[in-house]
C-alpha positions as CSV (number, residue, x, y, z in Angstrom):
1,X,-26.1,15.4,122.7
2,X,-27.9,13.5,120.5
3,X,-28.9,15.2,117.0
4,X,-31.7,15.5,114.8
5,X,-29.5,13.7,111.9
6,X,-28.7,11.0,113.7
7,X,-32.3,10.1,115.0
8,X,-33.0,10.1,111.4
9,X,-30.1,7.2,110.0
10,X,-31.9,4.4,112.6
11,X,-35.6,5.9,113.5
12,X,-36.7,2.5,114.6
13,X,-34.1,2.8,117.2
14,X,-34.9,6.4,118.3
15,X,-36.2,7.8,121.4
16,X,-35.7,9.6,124.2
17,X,-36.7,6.8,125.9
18,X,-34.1,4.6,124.7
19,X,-31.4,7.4,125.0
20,X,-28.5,7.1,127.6
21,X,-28.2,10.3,129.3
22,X,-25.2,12.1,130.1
23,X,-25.2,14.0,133.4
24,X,-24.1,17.7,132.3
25,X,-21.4,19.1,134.9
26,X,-22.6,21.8,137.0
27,X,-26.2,22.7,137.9
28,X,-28.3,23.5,135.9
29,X,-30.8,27.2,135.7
30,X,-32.1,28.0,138.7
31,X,-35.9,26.7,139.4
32,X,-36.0,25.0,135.6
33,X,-36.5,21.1,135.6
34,X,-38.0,18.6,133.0
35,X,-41.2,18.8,134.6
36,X,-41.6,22.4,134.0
37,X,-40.5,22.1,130.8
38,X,-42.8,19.9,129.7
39,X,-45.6,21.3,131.4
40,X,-44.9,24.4,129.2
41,X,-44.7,22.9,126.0
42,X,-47.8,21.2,126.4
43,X,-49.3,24.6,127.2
44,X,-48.0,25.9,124.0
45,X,-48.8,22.5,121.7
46,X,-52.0,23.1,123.1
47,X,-52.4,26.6,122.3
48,X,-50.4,27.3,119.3
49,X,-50.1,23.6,117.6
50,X,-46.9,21.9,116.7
51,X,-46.2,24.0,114.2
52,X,-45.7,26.8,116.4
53,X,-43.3,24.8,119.2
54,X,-39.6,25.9,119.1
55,X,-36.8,25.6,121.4
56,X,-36.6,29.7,121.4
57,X,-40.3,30.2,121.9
58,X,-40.1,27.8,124.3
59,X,-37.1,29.3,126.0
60,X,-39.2,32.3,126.1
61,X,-42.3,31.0,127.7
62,X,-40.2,29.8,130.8
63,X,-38.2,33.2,131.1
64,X,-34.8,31.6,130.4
65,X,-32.2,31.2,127.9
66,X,-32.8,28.6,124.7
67,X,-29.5,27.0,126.2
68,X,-30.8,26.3,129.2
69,X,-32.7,24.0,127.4
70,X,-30.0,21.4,126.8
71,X,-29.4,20.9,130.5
72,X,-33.0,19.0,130.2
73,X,-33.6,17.7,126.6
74,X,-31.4,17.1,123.4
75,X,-33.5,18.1,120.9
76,X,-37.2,19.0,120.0
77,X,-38.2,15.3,119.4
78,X,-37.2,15.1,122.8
79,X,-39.5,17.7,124.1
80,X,-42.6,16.3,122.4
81,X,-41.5,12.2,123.3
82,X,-41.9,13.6,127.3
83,X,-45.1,15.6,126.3
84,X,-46.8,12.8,124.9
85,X,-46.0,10.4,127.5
86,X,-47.7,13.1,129.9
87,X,-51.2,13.5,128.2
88,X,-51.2,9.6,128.0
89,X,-51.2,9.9,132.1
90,X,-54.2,11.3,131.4
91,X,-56.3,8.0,130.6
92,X,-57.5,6.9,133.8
93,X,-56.4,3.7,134.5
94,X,-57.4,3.3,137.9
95,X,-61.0,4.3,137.3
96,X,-60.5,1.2,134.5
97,X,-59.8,-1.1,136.9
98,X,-62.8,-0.4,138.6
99,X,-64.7,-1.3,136.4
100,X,-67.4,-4.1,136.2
101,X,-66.6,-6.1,133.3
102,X,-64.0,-5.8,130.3
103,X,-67.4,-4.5,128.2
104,X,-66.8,-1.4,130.5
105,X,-63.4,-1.1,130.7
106,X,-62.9,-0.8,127.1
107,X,-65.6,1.8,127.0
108,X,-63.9,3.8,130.0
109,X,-60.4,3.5,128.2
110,X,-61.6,4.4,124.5
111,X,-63.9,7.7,126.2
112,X,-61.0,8.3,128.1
113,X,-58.6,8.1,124.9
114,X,-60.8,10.0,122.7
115,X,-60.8,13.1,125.2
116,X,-57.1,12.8,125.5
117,X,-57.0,13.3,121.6
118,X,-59.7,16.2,121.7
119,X,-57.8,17.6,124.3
120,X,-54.5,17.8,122.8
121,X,-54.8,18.1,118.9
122,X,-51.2,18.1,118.1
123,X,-51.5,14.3,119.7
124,X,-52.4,12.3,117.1
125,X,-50.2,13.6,114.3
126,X,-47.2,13.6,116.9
127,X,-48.0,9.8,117.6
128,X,-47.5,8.0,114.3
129,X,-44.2,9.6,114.1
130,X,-42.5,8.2,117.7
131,X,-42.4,4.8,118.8
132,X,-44.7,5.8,122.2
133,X,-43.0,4.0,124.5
134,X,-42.8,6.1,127.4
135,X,-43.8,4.9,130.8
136,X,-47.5,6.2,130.8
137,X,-47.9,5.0,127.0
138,X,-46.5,1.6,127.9
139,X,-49.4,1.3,131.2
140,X,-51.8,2.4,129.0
141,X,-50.8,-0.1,126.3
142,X,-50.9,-2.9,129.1
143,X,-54.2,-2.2,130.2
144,X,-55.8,-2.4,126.4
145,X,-54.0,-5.3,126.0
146,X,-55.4,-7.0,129.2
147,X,-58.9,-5.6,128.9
148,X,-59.2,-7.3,125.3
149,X,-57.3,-10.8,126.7
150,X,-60.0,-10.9,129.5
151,X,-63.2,-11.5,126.3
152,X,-61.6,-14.8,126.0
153,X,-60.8,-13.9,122.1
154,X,-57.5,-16.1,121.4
155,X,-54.1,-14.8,121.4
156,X,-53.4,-14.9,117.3
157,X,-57.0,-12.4,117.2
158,X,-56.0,-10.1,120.0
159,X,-54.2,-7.5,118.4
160,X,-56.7,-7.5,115.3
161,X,-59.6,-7.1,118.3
162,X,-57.5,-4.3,120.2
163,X,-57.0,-2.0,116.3
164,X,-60.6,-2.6,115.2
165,X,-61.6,-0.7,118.6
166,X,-58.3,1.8,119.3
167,X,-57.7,2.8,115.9
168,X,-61.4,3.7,115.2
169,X,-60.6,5.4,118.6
170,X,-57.7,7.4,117.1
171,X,-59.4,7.9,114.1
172,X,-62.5,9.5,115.9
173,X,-60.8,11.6,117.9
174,X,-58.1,12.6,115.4
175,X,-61.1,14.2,113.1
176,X,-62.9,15.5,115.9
177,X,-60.0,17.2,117.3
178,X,-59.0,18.3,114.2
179,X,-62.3,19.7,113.1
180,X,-62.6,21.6,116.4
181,X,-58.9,22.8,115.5
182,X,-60.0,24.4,112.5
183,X,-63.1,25.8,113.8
184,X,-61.2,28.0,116.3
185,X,-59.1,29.3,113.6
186,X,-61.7,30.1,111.7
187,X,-63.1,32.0,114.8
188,X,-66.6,30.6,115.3
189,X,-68.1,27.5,117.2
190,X,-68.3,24.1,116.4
191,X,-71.5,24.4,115.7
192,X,-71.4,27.5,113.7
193,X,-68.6,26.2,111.7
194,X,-70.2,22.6,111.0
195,X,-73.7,23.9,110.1
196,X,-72.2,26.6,107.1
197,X,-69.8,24.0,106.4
198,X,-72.6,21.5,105.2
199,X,-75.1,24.1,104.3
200,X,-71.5,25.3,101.3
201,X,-71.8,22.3,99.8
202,X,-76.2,21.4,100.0
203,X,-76.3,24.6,98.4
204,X,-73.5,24.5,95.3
205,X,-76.1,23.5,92.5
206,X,-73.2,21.6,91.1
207,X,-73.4,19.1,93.6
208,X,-77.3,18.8,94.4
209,X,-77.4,16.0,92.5
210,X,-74.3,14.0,93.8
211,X,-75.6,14.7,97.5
212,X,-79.4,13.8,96.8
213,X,-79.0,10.6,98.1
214,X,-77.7,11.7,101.7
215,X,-80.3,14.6,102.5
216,X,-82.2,12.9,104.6
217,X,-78.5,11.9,106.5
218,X,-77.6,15.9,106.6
219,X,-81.2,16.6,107.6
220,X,-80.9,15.0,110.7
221,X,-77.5,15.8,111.6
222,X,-77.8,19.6,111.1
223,X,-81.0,19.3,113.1
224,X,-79.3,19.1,116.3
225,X,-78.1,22.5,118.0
226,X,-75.3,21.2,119.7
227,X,-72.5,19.1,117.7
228,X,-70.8,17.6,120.9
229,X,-74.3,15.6,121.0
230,X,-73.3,14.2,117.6
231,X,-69.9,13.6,118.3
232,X,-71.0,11.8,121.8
233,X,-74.4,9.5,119.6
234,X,-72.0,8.7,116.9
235,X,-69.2,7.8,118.8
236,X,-71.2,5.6,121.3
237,X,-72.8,3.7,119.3
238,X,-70.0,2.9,117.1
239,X,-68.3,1.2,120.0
240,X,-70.9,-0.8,120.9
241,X,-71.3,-1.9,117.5
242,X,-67.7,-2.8,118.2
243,X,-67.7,-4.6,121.2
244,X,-70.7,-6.6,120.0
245,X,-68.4,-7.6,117.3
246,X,-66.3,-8.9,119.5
247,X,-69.1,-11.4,121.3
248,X,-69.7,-12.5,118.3
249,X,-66.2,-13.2,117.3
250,X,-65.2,-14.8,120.9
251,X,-68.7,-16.8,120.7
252,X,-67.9,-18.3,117.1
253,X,-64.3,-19.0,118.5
254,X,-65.7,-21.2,121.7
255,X,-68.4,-22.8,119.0
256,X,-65.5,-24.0,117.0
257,X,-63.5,-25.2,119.4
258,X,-66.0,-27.5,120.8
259,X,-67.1,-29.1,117.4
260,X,-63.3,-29.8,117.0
């Protein structure tokens, strides 16, 4: 069994996916598998964040005992390692492959990221802390990697072109699942939420003057009813800002080469 302790002396060594398993003697509980457990926790990251996840609650949720646990999975890490890979099997690669051009595959891969983050909120802050290497985060990986190779940007620039576009990706979503997070705990909509949460600080006298300059900015973004159409404008033209970036870059690239 592998312990919490000990994942912590070598982290960059760490993961369930690197992890011999031992087969446990016996059988395990009756009509309890990894797939099941993982389903559930997901249910629970999703509905109760990561704060909330423990091997008893868990335990709990399936109808079994906390020690049935350990036929499946070592520890908790181990638990949210499986349940990230799964919401990476999310991003639809297939529908990425057919697609025209690597313009629209990147847009069809960063949509389909940025849902996947929305989704899930416990995702992102679970994903800088495990090396993501599971099978569905490798595939996904793989196809970012080829999408960007197929702009014709050099090798030495691609991973510089693949974070400028992903990590704005995991940025975006990260604050827009996070925002719709707090909203819920608050109890009231997006919208409801966003519109007295702007409307707090336009109306603190103490600030007036700091915010004078961006009235005209809040103006227009509190004029819409509906924030997913802000979320949606923002984020879409944002990316094309970024994949026009990246024809300029891969034209400035070919324009050197040939005056060399």
């Amino acid at each position: 069994m592998v312990k919490a302790a000990d994942r912590a002396k070598d982290p960059a060594r760490s993961s369930v996916w690197l992890e011999q398993k031992t087969t446990r003697s016996g059988g395990g509980p009756a009509g309890l598998d990894r797939d099941r457990i993982v389903a559930a926790s997901i249910r629970m990251l999703d509905e109760e964040g990561l704060a909330k996840l423990s091997m008893r609650k868990l335990a709990t949720e399936l109808n079994v005992t906390a020690m049935s646990l350990y036929w499946y999975v070592d520890t908790k890490d181990d638990i949210l390692e499986y349940a990230m890979d799964e919401v990476y099997g999310e991003i639809d690669l297939a529908a990425v492959d057919a697609a025209g051009d690597w313009r629209d595959r990147i847009r069809l891969l960063a949509q389909d990221y940025r849902r996947m983050l929305v989704r899930h909120a416990w995702m992102s802050p679970s994903a800088g802390q495990y090396l993501n290497i599971g099978p569905n985060a490798i595939a996904v990986g793989q196809k970012i990697h080829d999408t960007v190779a197929e702009t014709g940007i050099s090798l030495d620039r691609r991973p510089g072109a693949m974070s400028a576009v992903f990590q704005f990706v995991y940025g975006y979503g990260t604050i827009e699942s996070q925002f719709g997070r707090r909203a819920a705990e608050a109890g009231k909509s997006q919208d409801e939420f966003y519109v007295e949460s702007v409307n707090a600080f336009r109306d603190d006298p103490g600030l007036a003057e700091r915010i004078e300059g961006l009235q005209e900015l809040l103006d227009e973004r509190t004029s819409h009813e509906d924030l997913s159409v802000i979320w949606d404008r923002d984020f879409g033209y944002a990316l094309d800002v970024l994949i026009a970036g990246i024809e300029v870059m891969v034209a400035r690239e070919a324009a050197q080469g040939t005056e060399k």
